[in-house]
C-alpha positions as CSV (number, residue, x, y, z in Angstrom):
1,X,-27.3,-18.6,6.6
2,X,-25.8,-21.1,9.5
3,X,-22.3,-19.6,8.8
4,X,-23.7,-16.1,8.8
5,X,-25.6,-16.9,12.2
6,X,-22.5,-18.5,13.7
7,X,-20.1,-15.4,12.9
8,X,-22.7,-12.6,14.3
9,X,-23.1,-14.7,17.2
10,X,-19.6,-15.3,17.7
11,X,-19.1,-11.8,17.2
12,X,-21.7,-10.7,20.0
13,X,-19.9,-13.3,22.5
14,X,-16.8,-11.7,22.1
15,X,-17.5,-8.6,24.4
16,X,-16.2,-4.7,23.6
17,X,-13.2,-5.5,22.0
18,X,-14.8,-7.1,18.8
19,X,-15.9,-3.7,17.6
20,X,-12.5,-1.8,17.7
21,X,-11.0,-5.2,16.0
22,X,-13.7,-4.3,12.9
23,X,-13.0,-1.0,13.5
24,X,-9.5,-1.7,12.6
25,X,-10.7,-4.5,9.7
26,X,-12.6,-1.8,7.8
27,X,-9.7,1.0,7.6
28,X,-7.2,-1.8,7.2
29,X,-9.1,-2.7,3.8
30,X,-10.3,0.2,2.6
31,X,-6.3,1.6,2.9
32,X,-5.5,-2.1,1.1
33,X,-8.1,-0.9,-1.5
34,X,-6.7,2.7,-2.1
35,X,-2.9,1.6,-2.4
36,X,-4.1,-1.1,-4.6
37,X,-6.0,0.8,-7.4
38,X,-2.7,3.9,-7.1
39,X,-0.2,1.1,-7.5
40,X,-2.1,-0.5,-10.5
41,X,-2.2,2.7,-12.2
42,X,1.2,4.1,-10.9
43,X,2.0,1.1,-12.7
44,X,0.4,0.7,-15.6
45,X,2.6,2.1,-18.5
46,X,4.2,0.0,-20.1
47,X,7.9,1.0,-19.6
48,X,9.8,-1.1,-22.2
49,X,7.2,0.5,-24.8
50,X,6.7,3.8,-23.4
51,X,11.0,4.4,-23.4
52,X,11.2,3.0,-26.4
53,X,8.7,6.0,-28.3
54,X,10.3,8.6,-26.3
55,X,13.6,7.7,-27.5
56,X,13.3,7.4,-30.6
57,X,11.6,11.1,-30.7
58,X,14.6,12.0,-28.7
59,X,16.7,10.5,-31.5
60,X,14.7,12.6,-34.3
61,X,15.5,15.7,-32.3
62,X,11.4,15.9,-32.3
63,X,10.9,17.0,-28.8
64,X,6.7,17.9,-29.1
65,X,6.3,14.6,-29.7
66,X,8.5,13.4,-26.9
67,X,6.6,15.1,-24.9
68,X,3.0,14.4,-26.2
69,X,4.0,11.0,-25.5
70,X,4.4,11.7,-21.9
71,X,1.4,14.0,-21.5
72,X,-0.4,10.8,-22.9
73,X,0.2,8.7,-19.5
74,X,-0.3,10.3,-15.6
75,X,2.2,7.8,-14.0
76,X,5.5,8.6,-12.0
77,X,7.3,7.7,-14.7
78,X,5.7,9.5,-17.5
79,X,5.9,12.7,-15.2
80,X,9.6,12.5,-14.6
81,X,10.6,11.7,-18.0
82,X,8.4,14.9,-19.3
83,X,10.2,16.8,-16.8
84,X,13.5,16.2,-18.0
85,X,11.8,16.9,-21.4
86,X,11.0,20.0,-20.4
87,X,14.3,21.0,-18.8
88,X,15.7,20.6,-22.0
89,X,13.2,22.5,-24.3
90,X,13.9,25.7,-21.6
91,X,17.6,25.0,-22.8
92,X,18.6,24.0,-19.6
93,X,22.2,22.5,-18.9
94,X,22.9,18.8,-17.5
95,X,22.6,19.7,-13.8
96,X,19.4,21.4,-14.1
97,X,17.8,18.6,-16.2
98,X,18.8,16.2,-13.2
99,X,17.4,18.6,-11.3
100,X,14.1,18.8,-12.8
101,X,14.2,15.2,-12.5
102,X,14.9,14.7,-8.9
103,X,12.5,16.8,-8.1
104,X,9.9,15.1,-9.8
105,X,11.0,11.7,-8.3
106,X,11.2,13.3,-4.7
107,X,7.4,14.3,-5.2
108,X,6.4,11.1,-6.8
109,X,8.0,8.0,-5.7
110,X,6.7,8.5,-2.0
111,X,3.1,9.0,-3.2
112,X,3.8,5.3,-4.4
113,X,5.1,4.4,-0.6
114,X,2.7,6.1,1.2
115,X,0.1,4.0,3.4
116,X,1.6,0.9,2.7
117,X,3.2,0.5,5.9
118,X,0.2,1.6,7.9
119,X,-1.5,-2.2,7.2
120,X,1.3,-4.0,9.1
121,X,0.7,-1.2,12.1
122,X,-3.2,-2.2,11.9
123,X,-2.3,-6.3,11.7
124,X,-0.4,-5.8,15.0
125,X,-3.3,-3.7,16.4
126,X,-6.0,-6.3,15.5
127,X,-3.6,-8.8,17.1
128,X,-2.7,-7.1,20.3
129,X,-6.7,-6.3,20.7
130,X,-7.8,-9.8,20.2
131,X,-5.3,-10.7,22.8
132,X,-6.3,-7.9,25.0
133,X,-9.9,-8.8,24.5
134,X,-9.4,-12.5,25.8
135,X,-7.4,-11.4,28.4
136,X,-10.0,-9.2,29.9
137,X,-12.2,-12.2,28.8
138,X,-10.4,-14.2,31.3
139,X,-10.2,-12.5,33.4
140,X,-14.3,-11.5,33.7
141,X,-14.9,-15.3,33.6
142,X,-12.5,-16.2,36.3
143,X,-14.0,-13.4,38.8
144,X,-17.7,-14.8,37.8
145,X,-16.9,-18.5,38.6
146,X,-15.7,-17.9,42.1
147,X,-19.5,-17.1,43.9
148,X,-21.2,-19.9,42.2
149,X,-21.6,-23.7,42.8
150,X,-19.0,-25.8,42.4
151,X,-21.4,-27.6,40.0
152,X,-22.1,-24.6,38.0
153,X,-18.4,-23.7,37.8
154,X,-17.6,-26.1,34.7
155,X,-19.9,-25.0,32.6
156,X,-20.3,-21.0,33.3
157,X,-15.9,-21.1,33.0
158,X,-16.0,-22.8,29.8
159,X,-18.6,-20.5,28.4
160,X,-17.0,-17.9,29.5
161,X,-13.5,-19.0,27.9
162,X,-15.3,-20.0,24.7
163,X,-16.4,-16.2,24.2
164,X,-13.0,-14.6,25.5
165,X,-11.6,-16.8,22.5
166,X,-13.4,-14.9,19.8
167,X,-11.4,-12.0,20.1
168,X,-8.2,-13.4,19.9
169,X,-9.7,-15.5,16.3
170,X,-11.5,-12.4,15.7
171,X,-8.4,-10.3,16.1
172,X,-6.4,-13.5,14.0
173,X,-8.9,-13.5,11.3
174,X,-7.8,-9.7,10.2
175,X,-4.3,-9.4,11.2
176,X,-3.5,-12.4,9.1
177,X,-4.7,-10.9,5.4
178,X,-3.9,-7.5,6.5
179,X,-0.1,-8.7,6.9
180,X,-0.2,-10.9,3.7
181,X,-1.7,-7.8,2.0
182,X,1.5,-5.1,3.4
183,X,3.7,-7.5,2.0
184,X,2.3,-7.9,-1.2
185,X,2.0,-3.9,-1.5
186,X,5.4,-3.6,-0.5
187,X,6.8,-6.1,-2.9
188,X,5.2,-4.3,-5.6
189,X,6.0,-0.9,-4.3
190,X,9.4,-1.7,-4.3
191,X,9.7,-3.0,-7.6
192,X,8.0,-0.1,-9.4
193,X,10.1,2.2,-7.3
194,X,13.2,0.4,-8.9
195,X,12.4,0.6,-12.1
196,X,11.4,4.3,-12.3
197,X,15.0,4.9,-10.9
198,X,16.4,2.7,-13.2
199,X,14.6,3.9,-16.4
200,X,14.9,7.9,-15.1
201,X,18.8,7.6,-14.5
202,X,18.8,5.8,-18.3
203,X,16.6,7.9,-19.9
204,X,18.1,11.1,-18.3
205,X,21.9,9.4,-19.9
206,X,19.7,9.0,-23.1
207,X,18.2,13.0,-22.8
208,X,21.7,13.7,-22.2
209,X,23.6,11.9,-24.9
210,X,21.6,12.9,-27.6
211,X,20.3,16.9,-26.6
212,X,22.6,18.4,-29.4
213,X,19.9,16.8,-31.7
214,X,17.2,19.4,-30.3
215,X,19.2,22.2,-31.1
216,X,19.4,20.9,-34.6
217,X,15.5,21.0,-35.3
């Protein structure tokens, strides 16, 4: 309860600029949150596995069950795969499967981007306000001291500095896991992103290679 009392009061010392700083803390996680779950379930075929069922339907010339496969999973992956899937069951030729494809990718791969970079925007915001909000701080404490004692003036400026500090360890406290957050989304955003191009460009070679076999059913 002591740490509890020593935050809110901390937080009430701090002046106006504490609230946009949690204003900024609360959209900066609940974005974290949202990207977060998308990215786990953009993410969550399992590609190796997934590729591997598809082509070896592709293989059998069994292209319903290629594309039940896909149907199974709602990821970027699974969507551009049963597009190309479907190119090919509307007899399409190589260029229009790409095409399918792309199109697909171009819709899906930002959805995985999207938002990410608007943490490292709010980290800078919560920084620049905390630094704002001790500068104003300062300057509020500086134009108090001058008509008091002399013997008052140590105590009333360190007060004063003590509660102009809050925002800037305020404004610390969430630019510091926002930032370590947008880095950790992007790291992952960026490797899913790669490996849907990679697996799309080899399983379009793969739809590709072996589309004679559909004909053949």
């Amino acid at each position: 309860m002591n740490s509890v009392n020593f935050i809110a009061e901390a937080f009430r010392g701090g002046g106006f600029f504490m609230w946009p700083i949690l204003a900024v803390s609360v959209i900066g996680l609940a974005v974290a949150f949202e990207r977060m779950l998308y990215i786990s379930s953009a993410g969550s075929v399992r590609k190796d596995e997934f590729l591997d069922r598809v082509n070896n339907f592709i293989l059998q010339g069994n292209l319903d069950r290629a594309l039940q496969v896909c149907s199974q999973g709602n990821s970027p992956l699974t969507k551009i795969v049963k597009a190309g899937l479907m190119a090919v069951a509307s007899n399409k030729d190589a260029e229009e499967v790409q095409t399918a494809m792309d199109a697909v990718a171009l819709r899906e791969v930002p959805r995985i981007e999207k938002r990410t970079s608007l943490l490292a925007m709010l980290s800078n915001m919560a920084t620049l306000l905390g630094l704002l909000g001790t500068i104003t701080g300062l300057i509020g404490a500086f134009g108090a001291v001058a008509n008091v004692s002399p013997a008052e003036k140590a105590t009333l400026l360190a007060n004063s500095i003590s509660e102009a500090m809050n925002c800037t360890a305020f404004g610390l406290i969430t630019a510091i896991p926002l930032l370590g957050i947008f880095g950790y989304l992007q790291t992952r955003s960026q490797d899913l992103v790669d490996g849907i191009h990679e697996s799309a460009v080899a399983t379009l070679n793969f739809i590709l290679t072996n589309k004679e076999k559909f004909a053949k059913r």
